[in-house]
Structure formats: structure tokens, C-alpha cells
N, C-alpha and C positions, 0 to 999 in steps of 0.2 A: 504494500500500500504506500504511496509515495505521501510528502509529507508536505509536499509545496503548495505555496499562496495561490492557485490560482484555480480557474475554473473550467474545467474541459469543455470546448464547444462539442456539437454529436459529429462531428467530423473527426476529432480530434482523439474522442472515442470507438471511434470505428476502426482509425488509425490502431488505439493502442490493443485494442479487440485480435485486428489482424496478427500484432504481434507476440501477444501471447497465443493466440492458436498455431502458428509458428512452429514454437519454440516449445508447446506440448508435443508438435509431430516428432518434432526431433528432439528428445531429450538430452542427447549426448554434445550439442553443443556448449563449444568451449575454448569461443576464437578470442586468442591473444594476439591472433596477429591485425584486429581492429579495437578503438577503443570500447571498452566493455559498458560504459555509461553509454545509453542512446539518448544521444543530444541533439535537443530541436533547435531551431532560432529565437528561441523565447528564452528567458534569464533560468529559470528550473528546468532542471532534468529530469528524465525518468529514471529514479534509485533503479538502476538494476546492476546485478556486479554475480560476479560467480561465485556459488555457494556449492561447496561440491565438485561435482559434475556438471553441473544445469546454471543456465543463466537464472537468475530470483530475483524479485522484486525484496527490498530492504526499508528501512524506515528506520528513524533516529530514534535517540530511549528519550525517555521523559526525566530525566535527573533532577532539574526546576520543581519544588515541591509547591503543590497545588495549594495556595493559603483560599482557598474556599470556604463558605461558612461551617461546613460539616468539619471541614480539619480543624478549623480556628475552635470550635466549640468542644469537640476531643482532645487537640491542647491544651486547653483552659479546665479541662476534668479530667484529668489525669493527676492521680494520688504519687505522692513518692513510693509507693510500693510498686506500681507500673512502670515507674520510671524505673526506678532499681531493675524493676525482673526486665527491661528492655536491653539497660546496660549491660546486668549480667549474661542476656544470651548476645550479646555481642562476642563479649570474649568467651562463652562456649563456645560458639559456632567457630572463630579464631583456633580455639583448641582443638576441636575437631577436623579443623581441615588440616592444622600439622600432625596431628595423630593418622588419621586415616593416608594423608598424603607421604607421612614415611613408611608407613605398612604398607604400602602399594610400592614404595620404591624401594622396597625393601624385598618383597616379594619378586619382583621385578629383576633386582640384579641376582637374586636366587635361581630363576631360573633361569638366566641369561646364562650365567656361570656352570651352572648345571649339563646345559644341553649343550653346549659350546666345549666345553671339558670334556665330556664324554666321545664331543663327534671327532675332538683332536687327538686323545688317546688310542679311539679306533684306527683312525687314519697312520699316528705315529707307530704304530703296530704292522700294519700295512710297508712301509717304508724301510722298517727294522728288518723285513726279510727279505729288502729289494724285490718287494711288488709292488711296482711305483704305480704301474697301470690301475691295478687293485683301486690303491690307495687315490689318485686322480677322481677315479668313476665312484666311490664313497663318497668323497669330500667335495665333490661335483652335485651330488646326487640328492644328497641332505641339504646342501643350498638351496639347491631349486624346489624340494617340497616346502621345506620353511620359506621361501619367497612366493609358494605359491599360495603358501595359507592367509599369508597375510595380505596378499596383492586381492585373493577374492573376496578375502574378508570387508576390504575397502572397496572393490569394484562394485561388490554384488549387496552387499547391506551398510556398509554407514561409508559412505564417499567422501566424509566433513572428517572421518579418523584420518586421510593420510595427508603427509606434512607435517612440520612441526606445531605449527598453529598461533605460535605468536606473533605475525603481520595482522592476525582476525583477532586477535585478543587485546592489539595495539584498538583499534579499530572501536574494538566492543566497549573501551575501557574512555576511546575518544568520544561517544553516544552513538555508532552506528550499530544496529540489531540486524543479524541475521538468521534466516533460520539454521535450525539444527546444528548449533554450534556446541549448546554445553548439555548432549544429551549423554545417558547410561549405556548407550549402544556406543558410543564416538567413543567412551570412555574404554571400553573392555577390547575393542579392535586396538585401539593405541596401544595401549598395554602390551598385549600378545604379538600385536606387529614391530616389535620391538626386535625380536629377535632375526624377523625375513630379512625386511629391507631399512633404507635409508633414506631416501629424499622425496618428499613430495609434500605440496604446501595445500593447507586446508582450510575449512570454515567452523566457528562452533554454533551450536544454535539451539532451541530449543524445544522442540519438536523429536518426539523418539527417543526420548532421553536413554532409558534403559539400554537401549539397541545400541546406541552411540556408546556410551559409557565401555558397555564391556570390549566392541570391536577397538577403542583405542588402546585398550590394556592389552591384547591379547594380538593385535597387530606389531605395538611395538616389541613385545618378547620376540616373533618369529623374528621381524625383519634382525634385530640384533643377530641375534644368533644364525644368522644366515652370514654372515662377516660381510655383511655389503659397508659402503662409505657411507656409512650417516652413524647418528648417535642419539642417544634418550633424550638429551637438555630440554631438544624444544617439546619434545611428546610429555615428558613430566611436567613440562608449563602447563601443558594443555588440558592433562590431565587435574592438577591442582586445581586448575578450573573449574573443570568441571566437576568435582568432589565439592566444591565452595557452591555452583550456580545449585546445582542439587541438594545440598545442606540449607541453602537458605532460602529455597520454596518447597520443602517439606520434601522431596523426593520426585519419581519422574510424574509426569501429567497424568497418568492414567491412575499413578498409585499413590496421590499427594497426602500427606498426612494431615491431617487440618486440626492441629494443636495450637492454642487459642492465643498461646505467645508466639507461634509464626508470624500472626497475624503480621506483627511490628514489621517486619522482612517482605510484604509483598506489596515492593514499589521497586523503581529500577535504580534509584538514588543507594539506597542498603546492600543492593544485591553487589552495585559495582564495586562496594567494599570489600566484600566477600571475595569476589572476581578475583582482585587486587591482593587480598592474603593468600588466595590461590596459587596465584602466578607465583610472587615470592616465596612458597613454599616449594613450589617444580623444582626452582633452580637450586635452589638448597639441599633438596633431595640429590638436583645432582651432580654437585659438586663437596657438598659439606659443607656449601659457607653459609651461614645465616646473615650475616654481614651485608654479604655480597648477593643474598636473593632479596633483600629488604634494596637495599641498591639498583638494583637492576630493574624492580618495577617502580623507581622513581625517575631513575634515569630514562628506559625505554619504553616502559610500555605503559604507566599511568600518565593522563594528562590533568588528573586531578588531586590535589595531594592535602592534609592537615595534618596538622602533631598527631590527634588522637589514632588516625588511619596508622601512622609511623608506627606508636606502640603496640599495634593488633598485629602488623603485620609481623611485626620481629617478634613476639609471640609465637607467634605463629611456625617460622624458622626456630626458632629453641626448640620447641614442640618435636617437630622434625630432626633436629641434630640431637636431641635425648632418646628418640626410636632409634635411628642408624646407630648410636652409638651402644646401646645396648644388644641391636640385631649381631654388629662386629663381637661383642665380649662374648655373647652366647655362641656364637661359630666359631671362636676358638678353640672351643671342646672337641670339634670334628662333629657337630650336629647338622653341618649344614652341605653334607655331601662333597661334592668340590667344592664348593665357595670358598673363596681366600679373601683377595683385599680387591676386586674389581669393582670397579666403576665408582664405589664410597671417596676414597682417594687416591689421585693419580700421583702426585708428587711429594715428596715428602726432604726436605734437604734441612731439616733444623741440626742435624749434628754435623753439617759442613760450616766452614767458613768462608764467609762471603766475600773474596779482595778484588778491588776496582781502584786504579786511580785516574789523575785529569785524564794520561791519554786514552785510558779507555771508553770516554765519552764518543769518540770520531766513531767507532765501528758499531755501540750503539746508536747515535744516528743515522750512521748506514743503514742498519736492521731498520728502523721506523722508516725511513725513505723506500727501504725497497718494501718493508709490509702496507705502507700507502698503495705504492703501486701497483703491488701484484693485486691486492685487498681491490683497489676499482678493477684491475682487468678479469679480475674474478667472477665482481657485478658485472661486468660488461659482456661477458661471455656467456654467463647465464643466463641473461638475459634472453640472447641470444636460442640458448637450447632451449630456453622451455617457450620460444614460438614455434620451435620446430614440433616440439613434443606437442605441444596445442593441435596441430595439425593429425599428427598420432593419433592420438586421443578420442578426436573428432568422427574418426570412422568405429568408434564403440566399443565394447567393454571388453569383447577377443582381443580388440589392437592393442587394450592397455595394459592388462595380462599380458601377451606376449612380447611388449616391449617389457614391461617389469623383471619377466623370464630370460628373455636377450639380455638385461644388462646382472642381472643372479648368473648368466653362464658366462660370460665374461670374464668378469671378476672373482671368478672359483677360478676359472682358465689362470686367468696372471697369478692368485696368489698361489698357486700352487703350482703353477712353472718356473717363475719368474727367479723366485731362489738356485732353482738348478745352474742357472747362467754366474753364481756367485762363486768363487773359489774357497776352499775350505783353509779356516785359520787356527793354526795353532793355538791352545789355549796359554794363557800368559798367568805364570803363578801371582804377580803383583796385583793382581783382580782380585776386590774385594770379595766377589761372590764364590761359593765354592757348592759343591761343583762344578767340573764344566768338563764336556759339556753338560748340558742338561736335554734329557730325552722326554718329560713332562709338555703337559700345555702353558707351562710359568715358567720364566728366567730369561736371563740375560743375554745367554750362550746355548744356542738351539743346535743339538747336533746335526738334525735334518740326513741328509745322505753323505755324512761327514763320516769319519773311521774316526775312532776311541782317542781322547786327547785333541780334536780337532771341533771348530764349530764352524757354522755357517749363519756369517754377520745379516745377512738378509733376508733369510729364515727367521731368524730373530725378531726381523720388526715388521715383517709380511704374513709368512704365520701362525700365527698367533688373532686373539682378538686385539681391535681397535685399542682396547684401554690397557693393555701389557704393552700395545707399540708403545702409545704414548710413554709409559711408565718406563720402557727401555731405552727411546731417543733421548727421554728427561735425564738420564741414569748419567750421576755424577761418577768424578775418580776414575773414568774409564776411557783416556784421548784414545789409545788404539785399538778401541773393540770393534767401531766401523771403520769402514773402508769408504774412499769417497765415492768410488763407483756405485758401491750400494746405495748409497745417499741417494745420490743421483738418479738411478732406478725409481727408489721411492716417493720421492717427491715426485716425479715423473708422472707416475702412477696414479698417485692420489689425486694431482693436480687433474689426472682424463677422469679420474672416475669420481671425482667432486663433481664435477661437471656432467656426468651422466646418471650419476645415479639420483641427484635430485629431480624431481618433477615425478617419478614415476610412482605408483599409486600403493603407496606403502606408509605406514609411519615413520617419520624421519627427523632428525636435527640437525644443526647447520653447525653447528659448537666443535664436535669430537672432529671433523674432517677438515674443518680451516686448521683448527689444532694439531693435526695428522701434518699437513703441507708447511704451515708457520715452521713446527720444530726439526723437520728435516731441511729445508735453507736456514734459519740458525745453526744447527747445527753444523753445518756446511761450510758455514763463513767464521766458524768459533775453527774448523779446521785450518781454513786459509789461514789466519791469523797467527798460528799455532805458536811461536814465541813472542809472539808480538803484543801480546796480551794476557790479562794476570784472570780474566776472568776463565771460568772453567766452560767445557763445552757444553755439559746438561745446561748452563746456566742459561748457555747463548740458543740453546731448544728453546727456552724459555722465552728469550725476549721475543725470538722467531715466531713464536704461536702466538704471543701477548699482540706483536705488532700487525699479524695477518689480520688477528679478529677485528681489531680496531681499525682498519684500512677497508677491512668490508662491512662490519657491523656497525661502524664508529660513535662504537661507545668506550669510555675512559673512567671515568671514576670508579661504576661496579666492576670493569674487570677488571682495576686495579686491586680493589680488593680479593674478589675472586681469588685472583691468581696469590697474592698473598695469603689468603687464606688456605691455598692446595700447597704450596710449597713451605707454608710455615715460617719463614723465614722475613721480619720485617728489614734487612741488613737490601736485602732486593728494591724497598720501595722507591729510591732515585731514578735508578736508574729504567723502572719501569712504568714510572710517572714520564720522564722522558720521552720514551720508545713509545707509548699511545701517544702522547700530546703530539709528536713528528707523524705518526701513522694516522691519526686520522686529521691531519690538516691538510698531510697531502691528498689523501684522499678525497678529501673536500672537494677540492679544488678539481674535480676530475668527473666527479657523478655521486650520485644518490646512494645511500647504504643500501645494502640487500633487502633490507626489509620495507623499505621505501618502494623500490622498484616492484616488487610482489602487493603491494599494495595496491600501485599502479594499475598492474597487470589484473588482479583480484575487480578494479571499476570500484572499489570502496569509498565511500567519499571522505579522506583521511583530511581534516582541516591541520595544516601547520601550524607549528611553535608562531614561526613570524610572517607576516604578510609580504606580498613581494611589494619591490617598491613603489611601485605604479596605482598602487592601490591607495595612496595619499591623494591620486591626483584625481579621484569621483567621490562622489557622497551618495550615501542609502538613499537617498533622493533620487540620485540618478538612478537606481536599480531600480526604484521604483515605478518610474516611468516605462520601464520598458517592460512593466510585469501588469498583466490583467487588474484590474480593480480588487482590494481585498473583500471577501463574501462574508457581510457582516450579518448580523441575528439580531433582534430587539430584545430586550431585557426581558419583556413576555411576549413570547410568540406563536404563533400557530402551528401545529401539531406537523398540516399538511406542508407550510414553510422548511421544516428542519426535514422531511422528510427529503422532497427535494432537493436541498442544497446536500445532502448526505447522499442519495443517488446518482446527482449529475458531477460531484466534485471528489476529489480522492485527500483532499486537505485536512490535516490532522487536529487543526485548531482554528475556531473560529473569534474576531471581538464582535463584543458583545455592546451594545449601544444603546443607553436611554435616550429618548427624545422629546424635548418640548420639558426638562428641568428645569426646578424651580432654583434661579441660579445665585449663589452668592450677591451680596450686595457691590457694583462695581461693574459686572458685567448685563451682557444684552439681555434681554426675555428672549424667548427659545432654545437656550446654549441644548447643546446636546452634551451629554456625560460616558465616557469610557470606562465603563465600567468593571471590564475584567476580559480574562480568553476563557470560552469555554471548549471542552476536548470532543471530540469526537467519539473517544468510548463512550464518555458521558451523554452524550445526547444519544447514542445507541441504548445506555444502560437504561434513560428516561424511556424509552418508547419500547423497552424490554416489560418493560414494569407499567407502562400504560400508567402513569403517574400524571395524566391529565382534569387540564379545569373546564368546568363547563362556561367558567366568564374570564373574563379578561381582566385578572386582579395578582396580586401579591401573595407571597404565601408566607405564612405563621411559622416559627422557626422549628415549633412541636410537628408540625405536618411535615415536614421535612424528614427529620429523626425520625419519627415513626416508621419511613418510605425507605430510608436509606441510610448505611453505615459507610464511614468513610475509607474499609477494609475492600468493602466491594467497590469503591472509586477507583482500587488500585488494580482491579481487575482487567484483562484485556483479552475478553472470552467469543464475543461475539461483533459480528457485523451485517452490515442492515438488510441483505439478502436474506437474511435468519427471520428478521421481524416481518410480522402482520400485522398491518393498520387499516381497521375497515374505514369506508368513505366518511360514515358520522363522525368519525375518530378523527378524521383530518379537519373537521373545522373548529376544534376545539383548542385547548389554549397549556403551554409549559412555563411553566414559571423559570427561566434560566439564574437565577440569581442567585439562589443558595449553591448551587453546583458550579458557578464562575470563576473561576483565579482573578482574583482582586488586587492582584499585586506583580503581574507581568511586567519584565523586564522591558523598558522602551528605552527608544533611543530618538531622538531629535533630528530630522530630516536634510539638516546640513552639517552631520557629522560621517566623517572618511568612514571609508568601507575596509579602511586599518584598523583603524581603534576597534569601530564594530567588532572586525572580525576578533581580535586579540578578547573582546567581551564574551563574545559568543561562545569561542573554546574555553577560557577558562574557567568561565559558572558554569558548561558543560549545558547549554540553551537548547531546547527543540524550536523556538520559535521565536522572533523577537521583531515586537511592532513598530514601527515607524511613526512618528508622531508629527502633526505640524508644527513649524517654525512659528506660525502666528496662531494666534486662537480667536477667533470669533464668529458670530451666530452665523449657519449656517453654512459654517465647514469642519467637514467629518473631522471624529478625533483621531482617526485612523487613516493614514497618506499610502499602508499598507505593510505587509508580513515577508521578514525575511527566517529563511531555511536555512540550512546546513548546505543545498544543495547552488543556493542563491551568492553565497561566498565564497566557493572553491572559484579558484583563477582560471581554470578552463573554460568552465561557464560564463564567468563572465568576459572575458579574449570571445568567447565568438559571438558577444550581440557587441563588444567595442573592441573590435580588433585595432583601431589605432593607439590606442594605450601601451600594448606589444613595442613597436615602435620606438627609434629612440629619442623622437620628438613628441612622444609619447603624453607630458607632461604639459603642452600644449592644445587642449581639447576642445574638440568642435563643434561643444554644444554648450 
């Protein structure tokens, strides 16, 4: 349902008519290679953006709390014991998403560990008796079923599980709603898809919850453990999510639990709190840092923040680092099969010492300069592949299956050839680690098809799973354990199958495989350097992977922590404050972070931090002109009135207007009065409820309360194809007044569509009225309504494409 100001003519509707019977014949449309907004010549667009699979119509949340008379009068009677029990399930609900959110990632690396252990043990058995071929067609074979479960689990029942899902969580958290983002199905494929595969970007939403739920859980285990290039980070965002959007409307839709303190929770203002200790608890999950996931949704993915949110959220993460923490004490015992130290922590260097002096500033710059650069050619490339994959995609759900399958045989093919091409090295008694080599699925020194006393470096960090490479390029104390040609391979590698294994229809993360490619060039150039510098080579993995993510992802503060927080060691923070603030400036300067671009590409209508500059040089005035009239309502109006303007318009908020008030002293006889917005559920919920007058009067504030609770205001159940209004019915009368927002955010008709817009993102606004510059009798109090959709710079670039322009600033109206 779109959410713009204006009024469909039956043209206009037959137009949109067309296009959705369209885009029902072909469901599997999902071109990237056009933009994904369908933009008219008029200042609003039609919300539609990819949810899934399928193009979807979307619509902004309502965050703006409704001060109406029913709220205002529920405020005002509310006891401190209501308050209290409000507060206290805040921070239950807080507690329960970090509780449940490290039991799931806790479960999560059990069985990644598990079934990963097992397939490498078979395989290394295979190898032990030189039956490579054997061991090939195993290790081939078990990828491809675990990418197949997970590839169908997202193709054929929740399409919103694959992907990491924080670009749609950016999104959800900015007010854009989608469907089937934070359902129980998305959730349980995530999961389980864990172990197939690695890259593909998705929607959360709220429809099918159950369904969603489980396929994200049980998507991301397979994809994991299928050793494709992706990683958990972004699926355990995802998941935290949806463990929070679920906890705090009672459970899925069909099965909602209607406990009478939920009630407090069912608005979209509460819920994106929840969202918000969600996300913060994924990353925490998956990395260990509480810090650094309370970080991460300040920096990247909340656009809305306050103290109190701060303390729920780091709650929240404690919560979480007290499960992991006791999950690791209790698998010490040997209770947890293989499970060792995967995925909890990748790096660990607190009993090293950390030496750097001035000259070693030049090659850490170097690192941040080249992780700017490869960090955008990375975005740039991808970009690239996932229009080609759109096209894939597009011919349906066999092409996306067996491209997900095409790139599972691939990358079995390389990691289990690709070592053969390395020469076997001596093992070196000065090596901390002992044994060596090692015949296991863990260590340092991989024998592979090595003879006794010998390993094979690239075996080592090929493999093995994703989070032991990491843990092995990271690996201090050890300058000649690689070899550079292995290097080189590696990052080779990772660099094609970064690139191919995203987009394809699995659960995935973007974290573990920039991390893969960052700490092999670290590494690489910690070798050049080899006396030239005091710093050690795990160190220089480190800045490598610090400065990739930040050159693609370009964020800095939480991965500074982050990374502080896995490697333990605050002795690191200069120089890695450094290496992001170099990596992502230059990358600035080049293109859009990754998850910008996917946004793009997604048709989301993602409003920016800051306005670009040209947007000083019009005013909401101007927008306003060039948008249909706003479709205003009289304070009491006719039954058959609201009917119609709810049939012929798709507008999500209507003002509301007295006429002919009795006006202050000072002003003219007639003024007209502005008296509030009223929403469109609401005037649905009126005519649900047949809550009509038979004269044309005011209503008593007891007849109100009687009709309606301001729990069911928050509702967003029905729409007006549902309702029956017989013909007597339509000439009868609605009192809009007690159901009004009284206190809509406005703004003054010759203020920039800067400021605006900087207003509108950060109260997080579905709607914001336009007022006139002058007031007097006998012009409206409303000049008209801008959207979410009315602000974004594309839309408005093509009703004033001279603004573009670099005399831009010069306007010819």
C-alpha cells in the first residue's frame, strides 16, 4: 500500500491495476538490471522494491506516536504500577532476546562444528590411504546436499531467509516495512542455511513468521557447513531480529499470545527497539563482542538512537556473552562432540607483545590505502555480479538452484584441489604449536598429502572451515609457516568466490569472507616487509581484514572495537584507528559501501544521514506544487465521504479540517482550524465497527471509550475491501476527532527540503504537513503532505532535473 499524498485519477488506476496483474503472472521477477522503484512524472512513487523473490508493494512504519484523545486519556490513567510493569517488560523482552539469541548461536556453531568435523575427518581418512579420488567425490558430495538443502529451503518456502539481511534491517530500522521480513519461517531456514551456502541478500517481514523463522536457522547451519565463502555475522543479525520482532508481538500471527502486558508492544515505535537489541545481539553472538554489537547498531544500522535504547541494548549483549560463555566452559568437558573454539573467537593475541614504532606507520597506511581500494573495487564488482545473477534468477526457481549448485561444485573443486598444487614443508621445531603435522580438522600445520614431518601451508588455510583459516592467517610467532605463493592462491580465490558466491539463494554474511581476503594481503605485505618492520605478520592479517571491511563496509568505530574485542589486545588500538580512518576515506571517495549499493539495488527507499547539496536550493513548497492537492476530511464527516476517499486513494494519512471556527480574538470570522492527521487504519477501524451518527454532531468522550481502546489503534488488521457499508450507512455521519493526531509534525512552506528532510529521518516521520507561510480566512491550513517517498533525490531529479546541474542552484521557477 503506498503511502503518498496524492490521489489516483481511474487512469492512473488502471495503470497500477495492469501492473500488478503483471507481476502476479510472473512471480519470479527480479530485475536489477532496471531501477526497482516504478517512477512516474509526479513527485511520489510507487513503494515497490524486492522483497524476496517478487517485486512488493512496501509502506513506511508509523514511529510518530498518535497523541489522539484515546492515547492522551490512557496516558493521563495510567497508575505507577502500569508504568512499572511497562518498564519492567522492556528489559524482559531485552533479556530474552540475549538469552534466546545466544542459544540459537550457540546451537548454531554446535552444529556447524559438528557436521563440518565429521565431513573433514571422513575425507582426511580418504587421503590417509591415497584415495584422493574417494576423498574428492565425499567432500564434493556432502557440499552439494548441504547447499542443496539450504538453496531449496530459501527457493521453495521462505525466499526473505537468504542473504545476510542487514541492508532490510538498515531499512526497517530507517521506517520502511516490508513484508515477510521478521517471520518464524525466515528464522529457522537462516539458521540451518548456515551451514550450505554463503551469499545472498534478503528481506525481513512479517507475514509467515513461523515459516521464516525456522528456514533462516536451519539455512544458515547447511550453507556453513557446506565450506562455501560466506559467514553467520549477517544471518545472526537477522536472526536477533527476528527472535526481538517475534518476542514483542506475542509470537507468529496465526499463534499471537494476547497477554495483556503485550499490549504496551503493539505499535511500531516499541517494536523498532526491540529490532534494534536484536540486531546488537547477532553481532555479539558473532563475534563475542558486546561492545562492539551495541556499536555496530549505532553506527550502521539504527537511524534512531537514546540513552535508554543504549542500556537495553548492551543488556542485551551481556545476556549473550554470559550464554557463549558458559556454552565454551561446559564443552570443555568433551560434551559437545567436536566442538572446540569455532566461530565464539577467532583471534586471540593477549599473551603477545605488541611492538610498532614511527616507521611503522608508512606500511600501515599502505594497508588502509590498499583496503580503501580493493574494499570499493569489491563494491564495484558486485555490483556488477548480482545484475548478472538478476538475470539468472529471473528465468525461476530450477535457475537459482542450479546456479547455487554451480557455484557449491566449484568451490568443493578449488578447495580440495587447489592444495595439491602447494609443495610440502618441513615442519620447523621453533613453532609454537606441537604437533605437526596435524592430521585432525584443527591446526596450524595440515598434513594433507604430505609424508610424516612435513605439512602443507595451503591445506592449512583452504581446508579446513572458514573460521580455523581465519584463526590460522591470524596465527602469531609463525613468519615461515606460509609460503607467498600460497598466499597468493588464497586470496586469489577468495577474492572469485567472494564474488560469486554472494547473490545466490542461501543464507549468507558478508563479515567472514572480506575477513578471508583482508588477512591474506596483510599478511602478504607483513611478508614483503619482512625486516623492515617490528610489527609481526598475524598482526598485519589483522590490519588486512580491519582495513578491507572498512573500505567496503565503511564503518570504523564498531569495528574498531570489534576487532579489539577478538584479538584482546588494547596495545592494537592506534594503529587500527588509523588503518579504518585511511580505508574508509578512501573509499569514500570512490562509491557507496556495500550495503548502500544493495539497498539500491533492493528499490528501498533508504533516506540518508545528509541531504545532497542541491536540496538547499527548493523548498517543500516547491514539492508541493508539483504534487496533486492534499485529500483533506472535515472534523465530522460523512460515512459515504471516507468511504471514497479510502477506495479511490492509497494515502496513508489524511488532515483533518474544521471549518467556519469560532476564531481567536484578532483574527477573521471563518478561519478554518487544522486540527490533526487522521490514519487510514483508523478510518478503516471506524467503518469496521460501524461507529456511526445519525446527525451531524460531536461526540462525548464516554462514547468514544466505550467504542474503542487505544491497543486496537495500534492494530493494522484490515483494509477497506474487507468492509460492508450499506447505502443508508453512507449518508450518515463519523465523528473524526477523538481518533485525530493532534499534534502532527508540520513544517512551514518556505522551508528547504534539507532541513525537512534531516526532520523527517531523524523523528523517524511517516508523514509531515506543509503549512502556509501566511494565514488567513479562506486558505487551507494545509498547502499539503510530504512522504518518505517525496524526499528521496531521485524522485525529486526527475520532476526538476535542473537542480542535477551544476548551475543547479540557479532555479527557474
Amino acid at each position: 500500500m503506498e503511502e503518498g499524498s496524492r490521489q489516483f485519477t481511474e487512469a492512473k488506476t488502471n495503470d497500477m491495476g495492469g501492473l500488478a496483474d503483471e507481476e502476479e503472472r510472473d512471480v519470479e521477477i527480479n530485475s536489477q538490471t532496471q531501477p526497482l522503484l516504478k517512477r512516474n512524472r509526479t513527485l511520489s512513487s510507487n513503494p515497490l522494491a524486492m522483497v524476496g523473490a517478487k517485486v512488493s508493494y512496501i509502506e513506511s512504519l508509523d514511529y510518530e506516536i498518535n497523541e489522539n484523545d484515546l492515547f492522551k486519556h490512557d496516558w493521563r490513567s495510567r497508575s505507577k504500577v502500569q508504568v512499572l510493569q511497562y518498564i519492567l517488560l522492556k528489559w524482559t523482552l531485552a533479556f530474552l532476546v540475549g538469552l534466546l539469541t545466544g542459544i540459537i548461536a550457540t546451537l548454531i556453531n554446535l552444529a556447524i562444528e559438528n557436521i563440518t568435523g565429521y565431513k573433514f575427518l571422513a575425507v582426511v581418512h580418504y587421503i590417509e590411504k591415497k584415495r584422493f579420488l574417494m576423498g574428492f567425490i565425499f567432500f564434493t558430495g556432502a557440499n552439494f546436499l548441504l547447499t542443496m538443502v539450504a538453496t531449496v529451503l530459501c527457493v521453495c518456502f521462505a525466499p526473505t531467509a537468504a542473504g545476510p539481511g542487514i541492508p532490510e534491517i538498515k531499512a526497517y530500522l530507517n521506517g520502511v516495512d516490508t513484508p515477510n521480513m521478521f517471520g518464524a519461517t525466515t528464522l529457522v531456514v537462516k539458521v540451518c542455511g548456515f551451514q550450505i551456502e554463503r551469499y545472498h541478500f534478503t528481506f525481513i517481514t512479517s507475514n509467515s513468521h513461523e515459516l521464516q523463522f525456522a528456514q533462516k536457522i536451519i539455512g544458515s547451519i547447511g550453507a556453513v557447513s557446506a565450506g562455501l565463502d560466506l559467514g553467520k555475522e549477517g544471518p545472526l543479525v537477522h536472526i536477533g531480529s527476528c527472535i526481538a520482532s517475534l518476542l514483542g508481538q506475542g509470537g507468529p500471527d496465526n499463534y499471537r499470545v494476547k497477554w495483556c502486558w503485550l499490549r504496551y508492544f503493539n505499535n511500531d515505535r516499541d517494536r523498532r527497539d526491540l529490532i534494534t537489541c536484536g540486531a546488537s545481539s547477532g553481532v555479539c553472538a558473532a563475534f563475542r563482542a558486546p561492545v562492539g554489537g551495541v556499536l555496530f547498531a549505532l553506527e550502521e544500522v539504527a537511524t534512531w538512537w537514546r540513552s535508554a535504547l543504549l542500556w537495553r541494548t548492551f543488556f542485551s549483549t551481556a545476556v549473550v556473552v554470559v550464554v557463549l560463555r558458559a556454552f565454551v566452559e561446559y564443552c570443555k568437558s568433551g560434551n559437545c562432540g567436536l566442538f572446540g573454539q569455532g566461530g565464539l573467537i577467532l583471534f586471540d593475541v593477549s599473551d603477545v607483545t605488541v611492538k610498532y614504532h614511527v616507521v611503522d606507520i608508512l606500511p600501515v597506511a599502505v594497508i588502509g590505502v590498499i583496503g580503501g581500494l580493493l574494499g570499493s573495487l569489491y563494491n564495484h564488482l558486485l555490483h556488477k555480479v548480482l545484475r548478472v545473477y538478476n538475470l539468472i534468477n529471473e528465468k525461476g526457481k530450477l535457475h537459482k538452484i542450479l546456479l547455487s549448485l554451480s557455484v557449491s561444485l566449484f568451490t568443493s573443486a578449488c578447495l580440495y584441489g587447489l592444495p595439491f598444487l602447494a609443495s610440502c614443508r618441513p615442519c620447523d621445531s621453533s613453532f609454537p604449536e606441537s604437533p605437526c603435522p596435524t592430521t585432525g580438522r584443527v591446526g596450524n600445520f595440515k598434513q594433507f598429502n604430505c609424508p610424516n614431518g612435513y605439512y602443507n601451508d595451503l591445506a592449512t588455510i583452504l581446508f579446513t572451515t572458514n573460521d580455523d583459516a581465519v584463526r590460522n592467517v591470524f596465527s602469531t610467532n609463525t613468519p615461515t609457516e606460509f609460503h607467498i605463493f600460497s598466499l597468493i592462491i588464497f586470496f586469489a580465490l577468495y577474492c572469485i568466490l567472494g564474488l560469486f558466491t554472494f547473490g545466490i539463494a542461501v543464507p549468507s554474511g558478508l563479515f567472514l569472507p572480506i575477513i578471508l581476503m583482508g588477512s591474506a594481503y596483510g599478511r602478504m605485505l607483513g611478508i614483503a616487509m619482512g625486516s623492515y618492520t617490528n610489527i609481526d605478520q598475524g598482526l598485519y592479517a589483522v590490519l588486512g581484514a580491519a582495513s578491507l571491511m572498512a573500505g567496503s563496509m565503511r564503518m570504523t568505530v564498531s569495528l574498531c572495537v570489534i576487532f579489539l574485542e577478538l584479538t584482546n589486545n588494547l596495545l592494537l588500538l592506534p594503529i587500527t584507528m588509523l588503518v579504518l580512518l585511511i580505508a574508509k576515506t578512501v573509499g569514500d571517495c570512490i562509491n557507496p559501501s556495500i550495503y548502500e549499493i544493495i539497498l539500491d539495488l533492493k528499490g528501498l527507499p533508504f533516506l540518508d544521514a545528509h541531504p545532497e547539496p542541491w536540496m538547499r536550493n527548493i523548498t517543500v513548497g516547491d514539492l508541493a506544487d508539483v504534487k496533486p492537492p492534499a485529500v483533506n476530511l472535515r472534523g465530522v464527516e460523512t460515512v459515504g465521504r471516507i468511504v471514497d476517499v479510502l477506495q479511490n486513494t492509497t494515502h496513508n494519512g489524511f488532515p483533518v479540517i474544521d471549518e467556519e471556527v469560532v476564531p481567536p480574538i484578532g483574527l477573521a470570522t471563518g478561519a478554518t482550524e487544522l486540527h490533526g492527521l487522521v490514519l487510514r487504519a483508523h478510518l478503516i477501524l471506524v467503518l469496521k465497527k460501524k461507529w456511526f451518527l445519525q446527525e451531524r454532531r460531536r461526540t462525548e468522550d464516554w462514547e468514544v471509550r466505550e467504542k474503542f481502546t487505544w491497543v486496537e489503534l495500534a492494530e493494522r488488521w484490515w483494509n477497506i475491501e474487507e468492509v460492508a457499508v450499506t447505502k443508508d450507512e453512507m449518508e450518515m455521519y463519523v465523528d473524526l476527532h477523538p481518533l485525530t493526531n493532534t499534534t502532527p509534525y508540520t513544517v512551514v512552506e518556505s522551508m528547504s527540503v534539507a532541513k525537512a528532510m534531516v526532520l523527517f529521518r531523524q523523528v523517524g516521520l511517516r508523514h509531515m504537513l506543509i503549512v502556509p507561510k501566511y494565514q488567513a480566512a479562506g486558505v487551507s491550513p494545509v498547502v499539503g503532505i510530504l512522504t518518505r517517498q517525496d524526499l528521496r533525490a531521485h524522485n525529486i531529479l526527475s520532476v526538476f532535473p535542473h537542480l542535477a546541474k551544476p548551475n543547479g542552484s540557479e532555479k527557474g521557477h
